[in-house]
C-alpha positions as CSV (number, residue, x, y, z in Angstrom):
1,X,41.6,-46.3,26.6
2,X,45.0,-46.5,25.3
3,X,43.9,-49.4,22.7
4,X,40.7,-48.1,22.1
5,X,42.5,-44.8,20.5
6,X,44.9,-46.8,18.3
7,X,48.0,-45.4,19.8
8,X,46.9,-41.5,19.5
9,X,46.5,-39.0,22.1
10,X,43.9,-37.2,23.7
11,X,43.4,-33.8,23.3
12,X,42.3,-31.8,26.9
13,X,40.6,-29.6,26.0
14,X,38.4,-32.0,23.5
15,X,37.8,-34.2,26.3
16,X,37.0,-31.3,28.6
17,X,34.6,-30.0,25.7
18,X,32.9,-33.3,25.4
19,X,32.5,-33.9,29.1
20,X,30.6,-30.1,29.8
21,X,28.4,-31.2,26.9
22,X,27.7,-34.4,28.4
23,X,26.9,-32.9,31.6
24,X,24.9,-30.7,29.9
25,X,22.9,-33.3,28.4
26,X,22.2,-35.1,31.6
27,X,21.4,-32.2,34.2
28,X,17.9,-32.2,35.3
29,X,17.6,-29.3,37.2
30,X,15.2,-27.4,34.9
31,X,12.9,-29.9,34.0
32,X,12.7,-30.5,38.3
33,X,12.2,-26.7,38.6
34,X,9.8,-27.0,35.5
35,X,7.7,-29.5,37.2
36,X,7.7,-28.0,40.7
37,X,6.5,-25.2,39.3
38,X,3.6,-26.9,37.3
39,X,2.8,-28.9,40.4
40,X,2.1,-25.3,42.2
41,X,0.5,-24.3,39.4
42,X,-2.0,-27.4,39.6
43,X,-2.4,-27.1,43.6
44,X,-3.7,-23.4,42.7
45,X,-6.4,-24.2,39.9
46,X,-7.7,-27.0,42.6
47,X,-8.0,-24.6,45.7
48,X,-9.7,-22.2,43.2
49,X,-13.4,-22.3,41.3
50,X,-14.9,-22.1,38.0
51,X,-13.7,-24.5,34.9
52,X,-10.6,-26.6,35.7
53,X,-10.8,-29.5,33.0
54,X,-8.7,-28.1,30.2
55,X,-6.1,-26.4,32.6
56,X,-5.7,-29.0,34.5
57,X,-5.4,-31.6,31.6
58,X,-2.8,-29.3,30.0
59,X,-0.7,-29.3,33.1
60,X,-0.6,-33.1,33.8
61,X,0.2,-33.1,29.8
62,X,3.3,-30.5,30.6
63,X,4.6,-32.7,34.0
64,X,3.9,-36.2,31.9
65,X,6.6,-34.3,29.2
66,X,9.2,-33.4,32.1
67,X,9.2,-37.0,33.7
68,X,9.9,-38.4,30.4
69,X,12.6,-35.4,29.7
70,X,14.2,-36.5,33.2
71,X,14.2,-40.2,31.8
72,X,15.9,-39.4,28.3
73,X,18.6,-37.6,30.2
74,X,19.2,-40.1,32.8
75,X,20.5,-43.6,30.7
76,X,22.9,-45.7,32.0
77,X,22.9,-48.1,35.0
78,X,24.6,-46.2,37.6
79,X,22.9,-46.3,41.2
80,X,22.0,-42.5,41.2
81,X,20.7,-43.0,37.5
82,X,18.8,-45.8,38.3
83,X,17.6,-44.0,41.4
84,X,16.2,-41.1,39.2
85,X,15.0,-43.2,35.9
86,X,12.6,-45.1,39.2
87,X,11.6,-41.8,40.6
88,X,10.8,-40.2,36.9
89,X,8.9,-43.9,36.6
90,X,6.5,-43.0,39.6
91,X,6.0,-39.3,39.0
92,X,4.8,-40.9,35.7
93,X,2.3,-43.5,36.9
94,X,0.6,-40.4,39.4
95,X,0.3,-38.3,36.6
96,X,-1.2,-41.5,34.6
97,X,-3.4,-41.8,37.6
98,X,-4.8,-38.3,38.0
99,X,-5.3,-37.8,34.4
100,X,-7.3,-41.1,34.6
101,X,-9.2,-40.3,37.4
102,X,-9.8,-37.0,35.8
103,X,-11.0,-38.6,32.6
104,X,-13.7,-40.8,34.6
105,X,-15.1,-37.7,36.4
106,X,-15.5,-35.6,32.8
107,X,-16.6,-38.6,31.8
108,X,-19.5,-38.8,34.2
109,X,-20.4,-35.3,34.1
110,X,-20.5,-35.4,29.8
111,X,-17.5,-33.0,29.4
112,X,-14.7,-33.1,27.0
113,X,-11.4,-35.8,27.7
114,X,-8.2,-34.7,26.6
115,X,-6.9,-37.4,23.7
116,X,-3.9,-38.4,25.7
117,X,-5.3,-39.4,28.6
C-alpha cells in the first residue's frame, strides 16, 4: 500500500469515507426486499381472475431489473460474491423461463407479448 501511495499518507477519515460508499454501492438489501416483494405481488395476480398478461409481464420485467441490479453490485471473485453473482444468475434464467412460457401461452391464445420477452 505503502508503494502504491508514493511515500504519502492516508487520510482516516478519507478511507473511512470511501469504504461507507463502497459498502453502499454493494448492499443488496433493497433490491432482495424489492424482489420479494414483486414475487408476492405475482403469487397474488395468479391466485386471482380476470386479465393477468400485462401485469404479470411488467412484474417479471421489474424482478429481471433487480437480479441484474444484484449482479452490478456484486463484482469481484470473493466466495460470497461469487455465491450471489450464481444466485442472481438463476433468479435470472426462472424469470427468462416464465416470461417464455408466458409468451407461448399469449401466443396460443392470439394476445399481445411483451417485446422483451
Amino acid at each position: 500500500m505503502k508503494e502504491l501511495l508514493g511515500g504519502t499518507g492516508i487520510d482516516p477519515a478519507r478511507l473511512a469515507q470511501e469504504a461507507a460508499v463502497l459498502a453502499e454501492r454493494s448492499d443488496i438489501s433493497e433490491e432482495l426486499d424489492r424482489l420479494r416483494s414483486h414475487l408476492q405481488q405475482f403469487g397474488k395476480l395468479l391466485d386471482g381472475a380476470g386479465e393477468l398478461g400485462k401485469k404479470l409481464d411488467f412484474l417479471l420485467q421489474e424482478m429481471h431489473r433487480e437480479a441484474n441490479t444484484m449482479l452490478s453490485k456484486t463484482p469481484g471473485v470473493e466466495s460470497e460474491a461469487l455465491a450471489i453473482t450464481g444466485l442472481a444468475l438463476e433468479i435470472k434464467a426462472e424469470i427468462e423461463k416464465t416470461a417464455g412460457a408466458g409468451t407461448k401461452h399469449r401466443m396460443s391464445m392470439g394476445t399481445e407479448i411483451a417485446p422483451w420477452c
